[in-house]
LUMDOLUM-801931 format. One line per 4 residues: their letters; for each residue y, x, z of N, C-alpha, C. Coordinates in Angstrom, 1 decimal. Each point is the difference from the previous one (the first is absolute). Layout:
// LUMDOLUM-801931
a = Y X Z Y X Z Y X Z; ...
// end
This chain:
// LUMDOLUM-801931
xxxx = 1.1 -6.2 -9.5 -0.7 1.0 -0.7 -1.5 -0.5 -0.2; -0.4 0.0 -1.2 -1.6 -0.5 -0.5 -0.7 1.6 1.0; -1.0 -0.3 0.5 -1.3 1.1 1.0 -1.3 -1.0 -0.3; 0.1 -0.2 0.8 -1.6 -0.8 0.5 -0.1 -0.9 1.0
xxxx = -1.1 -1.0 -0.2 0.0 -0.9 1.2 0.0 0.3 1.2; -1.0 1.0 0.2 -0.6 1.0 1.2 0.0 1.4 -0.1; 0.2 0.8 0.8 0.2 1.7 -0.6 -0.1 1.0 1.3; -0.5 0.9 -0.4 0.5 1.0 0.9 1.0 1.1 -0.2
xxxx = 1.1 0.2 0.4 0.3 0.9 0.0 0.0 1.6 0.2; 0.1 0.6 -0.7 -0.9 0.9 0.3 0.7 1.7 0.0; 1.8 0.1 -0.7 0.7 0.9 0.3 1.6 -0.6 -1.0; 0.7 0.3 1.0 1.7 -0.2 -0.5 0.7 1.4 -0.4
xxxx = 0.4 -0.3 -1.0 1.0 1.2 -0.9 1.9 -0.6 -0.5; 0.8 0.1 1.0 1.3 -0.1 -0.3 0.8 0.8 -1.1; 0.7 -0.5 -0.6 1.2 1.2 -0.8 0.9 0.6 0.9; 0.1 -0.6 1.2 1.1 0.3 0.9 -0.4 -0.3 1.6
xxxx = 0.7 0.7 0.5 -0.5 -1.0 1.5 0.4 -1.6 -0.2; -1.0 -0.3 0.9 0.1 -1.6 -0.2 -0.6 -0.2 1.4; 0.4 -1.8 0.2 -1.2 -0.5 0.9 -0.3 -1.2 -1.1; -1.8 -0.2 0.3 -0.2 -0.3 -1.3 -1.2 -1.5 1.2
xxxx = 0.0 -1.5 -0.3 -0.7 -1.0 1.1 -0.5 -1.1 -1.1; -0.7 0.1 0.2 -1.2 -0.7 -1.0 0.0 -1.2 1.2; -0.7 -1.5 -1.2 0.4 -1.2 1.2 -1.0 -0.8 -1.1; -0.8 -1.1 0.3 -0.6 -0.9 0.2 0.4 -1.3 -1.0
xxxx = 1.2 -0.2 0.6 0.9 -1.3 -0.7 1.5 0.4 -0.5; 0.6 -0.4 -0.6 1.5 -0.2 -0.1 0.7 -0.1 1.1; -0.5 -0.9 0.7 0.8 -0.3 1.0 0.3 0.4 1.1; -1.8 0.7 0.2 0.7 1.6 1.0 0.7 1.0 -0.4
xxxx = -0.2 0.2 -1.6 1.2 1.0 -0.2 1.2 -0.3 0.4; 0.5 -1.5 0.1 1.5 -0.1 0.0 0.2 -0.2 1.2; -1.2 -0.1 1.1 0.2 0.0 1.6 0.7 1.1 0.4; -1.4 1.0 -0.9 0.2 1.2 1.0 0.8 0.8 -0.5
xxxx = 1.3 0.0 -0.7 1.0 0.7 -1.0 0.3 1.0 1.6; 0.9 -0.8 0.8 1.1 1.1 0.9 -1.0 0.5 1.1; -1.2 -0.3 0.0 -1.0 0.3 1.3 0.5 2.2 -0.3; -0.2 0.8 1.1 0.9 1.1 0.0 -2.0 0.8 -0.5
xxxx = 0.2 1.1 -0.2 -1.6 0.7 0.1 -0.3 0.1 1.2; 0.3 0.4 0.9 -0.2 0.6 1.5 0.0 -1.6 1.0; -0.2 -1.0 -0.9 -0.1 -1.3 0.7 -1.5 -0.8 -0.5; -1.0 0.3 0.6 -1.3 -0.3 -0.7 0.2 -1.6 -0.6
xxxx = -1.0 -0.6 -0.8 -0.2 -1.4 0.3 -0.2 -0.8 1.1; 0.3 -1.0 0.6 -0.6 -0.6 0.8 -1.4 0.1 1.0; -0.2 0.1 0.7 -1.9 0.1 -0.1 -0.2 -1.2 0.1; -1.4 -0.5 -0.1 -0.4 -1.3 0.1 0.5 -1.1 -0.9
xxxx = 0.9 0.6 -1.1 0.6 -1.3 -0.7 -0.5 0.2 -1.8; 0.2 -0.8 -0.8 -0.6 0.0 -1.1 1.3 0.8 -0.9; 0.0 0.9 0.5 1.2 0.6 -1.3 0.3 0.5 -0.7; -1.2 0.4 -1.0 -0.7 0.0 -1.3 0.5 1.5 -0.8
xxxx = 0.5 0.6 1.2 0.3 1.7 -0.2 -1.4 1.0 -0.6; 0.0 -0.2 -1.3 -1.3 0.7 -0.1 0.2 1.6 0.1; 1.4 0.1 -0.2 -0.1 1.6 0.4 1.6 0.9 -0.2; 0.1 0.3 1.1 1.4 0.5 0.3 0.2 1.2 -0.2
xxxx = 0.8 0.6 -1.0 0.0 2.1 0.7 0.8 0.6 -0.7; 0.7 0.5 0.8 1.1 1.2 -0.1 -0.2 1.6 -0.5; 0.2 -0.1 -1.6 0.0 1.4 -0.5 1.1 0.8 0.1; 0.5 1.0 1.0 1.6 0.1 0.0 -0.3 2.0 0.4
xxxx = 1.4 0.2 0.8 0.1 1.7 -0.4 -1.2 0.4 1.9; 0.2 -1.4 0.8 -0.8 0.6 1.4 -1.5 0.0 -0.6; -0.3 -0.8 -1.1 -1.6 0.2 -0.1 0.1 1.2 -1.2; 0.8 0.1 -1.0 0.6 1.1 -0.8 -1.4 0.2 -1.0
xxxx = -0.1 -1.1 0.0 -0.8 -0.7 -1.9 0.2 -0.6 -0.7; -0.3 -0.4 -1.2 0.0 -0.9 -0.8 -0.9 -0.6 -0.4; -1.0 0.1 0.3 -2.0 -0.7 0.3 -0.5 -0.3 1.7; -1.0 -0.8 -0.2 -0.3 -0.1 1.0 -1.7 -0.6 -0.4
xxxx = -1.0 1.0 0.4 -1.1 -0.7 -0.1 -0.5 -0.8 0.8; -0.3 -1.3 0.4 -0.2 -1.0 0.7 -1.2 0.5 0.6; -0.6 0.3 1.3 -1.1 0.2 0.6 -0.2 -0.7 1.4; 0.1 -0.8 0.4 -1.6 -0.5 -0.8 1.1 -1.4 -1.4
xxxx = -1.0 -0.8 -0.8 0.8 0.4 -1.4 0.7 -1.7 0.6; 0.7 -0.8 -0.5 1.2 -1.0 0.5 -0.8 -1.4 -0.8; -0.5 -1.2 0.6 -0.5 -1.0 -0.9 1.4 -0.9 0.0; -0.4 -0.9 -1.2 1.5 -0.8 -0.5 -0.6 -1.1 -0.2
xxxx = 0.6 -0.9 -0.2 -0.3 -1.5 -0.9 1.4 -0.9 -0.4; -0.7 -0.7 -1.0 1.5 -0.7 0.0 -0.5 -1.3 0.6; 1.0 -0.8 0.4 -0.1 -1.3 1.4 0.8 -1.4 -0.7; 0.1 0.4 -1.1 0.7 -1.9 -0.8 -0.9 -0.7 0.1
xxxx = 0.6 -1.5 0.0 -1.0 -0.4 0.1 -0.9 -0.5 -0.8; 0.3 0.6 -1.3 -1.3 0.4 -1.2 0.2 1.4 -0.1; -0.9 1.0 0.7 0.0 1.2 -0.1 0.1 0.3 -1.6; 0.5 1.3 -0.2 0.8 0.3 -1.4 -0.2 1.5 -0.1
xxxx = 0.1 0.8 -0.9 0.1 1.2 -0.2 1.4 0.7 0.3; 1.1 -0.7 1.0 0.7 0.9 0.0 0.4 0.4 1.4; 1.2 1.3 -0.2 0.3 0.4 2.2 1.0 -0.2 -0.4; 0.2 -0.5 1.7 1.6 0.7 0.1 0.6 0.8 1.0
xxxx = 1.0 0.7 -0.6 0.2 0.9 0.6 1.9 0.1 0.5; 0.1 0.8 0.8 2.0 0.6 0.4 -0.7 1.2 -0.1; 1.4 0.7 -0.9 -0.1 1.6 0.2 1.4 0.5 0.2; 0.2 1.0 1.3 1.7 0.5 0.0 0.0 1.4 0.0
xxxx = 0.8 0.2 -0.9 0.3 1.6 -0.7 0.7 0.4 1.7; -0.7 1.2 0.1 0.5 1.0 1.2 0.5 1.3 -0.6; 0.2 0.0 -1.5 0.2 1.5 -0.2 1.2 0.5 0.2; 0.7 -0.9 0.5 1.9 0.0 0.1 1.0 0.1 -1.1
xxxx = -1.1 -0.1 -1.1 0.7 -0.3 -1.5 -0.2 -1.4 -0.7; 0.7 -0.5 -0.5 -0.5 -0.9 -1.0 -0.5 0.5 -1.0; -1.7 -0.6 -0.3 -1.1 0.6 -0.7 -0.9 -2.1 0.2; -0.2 0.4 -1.4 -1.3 -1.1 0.2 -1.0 0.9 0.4
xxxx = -0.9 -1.0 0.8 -1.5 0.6 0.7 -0.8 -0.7 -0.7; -1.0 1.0 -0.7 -1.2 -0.4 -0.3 -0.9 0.2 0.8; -0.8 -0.6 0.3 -1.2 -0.2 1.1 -1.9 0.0 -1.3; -0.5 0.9 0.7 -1.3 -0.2 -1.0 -0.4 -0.2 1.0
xxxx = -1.3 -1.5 0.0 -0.9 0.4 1.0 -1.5 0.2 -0.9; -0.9 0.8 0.9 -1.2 0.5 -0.4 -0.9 -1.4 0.8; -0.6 -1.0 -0.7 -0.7 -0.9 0.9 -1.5 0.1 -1.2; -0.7 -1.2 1.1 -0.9 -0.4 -0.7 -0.6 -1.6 0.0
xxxx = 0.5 -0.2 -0.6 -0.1 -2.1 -0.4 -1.3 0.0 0.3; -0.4 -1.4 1.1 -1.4 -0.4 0.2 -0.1 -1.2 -0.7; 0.9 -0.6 0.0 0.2 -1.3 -0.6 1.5 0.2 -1.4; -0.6 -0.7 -1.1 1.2 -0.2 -0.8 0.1 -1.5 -0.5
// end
C-alpha cells in the first residue's frame, strides 16, 4: 500500500472486525503471518511490528483512536513510500475488510 516514508498514526476505522499490523518491511510481514495476538513481539529483537490491534466484539468497535498517536516508517533498504500490512477478518463472515487509517506523513 503507497502511505509515506515516515507517519504517524493517528486513528484506525475497520468495515468489520479485523486485527489489523502494520510492519516496517515485507519480510516481517511474512515472519509475522501465524504470530497469535495475545503473543506480543519478541522484546529486544528487531521485529519491525509497527503496530498490532484487534478491533473485534470484546473491544465492541470499529475505530480506534490511537493515544498516544502510533509512529511508522518504512525499513527497505531504499526507504519508499509504501507499508505493509496482514489484516484478518474476525467478523465470522466472509466480508472483505477495508481498513482506513487516519495518519499523518512526516516524510513522503
Amino acid at each position: 500500500m503507497s502511505f509515506a516514508k515516515t507517519f504517524l498514526v493517528l486513528k484506525v476505522v475497520v468495515s468489520a472486525y479485523a486485527r489489523v499490523r502494520l510492519y516496517a518491511t515485507a519480510a516481517a510481514a511474512t515472519a509475522d503471518v501465524a504470530r497469535l495476538f495475545t503473543v506480543p513481539p519478541a522484546a529486544g529483537t528487531q521485529h519491525e511490528v509497527i503496530m498490532d490491534m484487534q478491533l473485534d466484539s470484546v473491544y465492541g468497535s470499529l475505530s480506534f483512536v490511537m493515544s498516544p498517536v502510533t509512529p511508522g516508517a518504512n525499513m527497505d533498504t531504499s526507504p519508499a513510500d509504501t507499508i505493509y500490512y496482514n489484516i484478518t477478518n474476525l467478523s465470522g463472515t466472509t466480508a472483505a475488510i477495508t481498513v482506513t487509517l487516519t495518519a499523518l506523513p512526516l516524510e513522503s
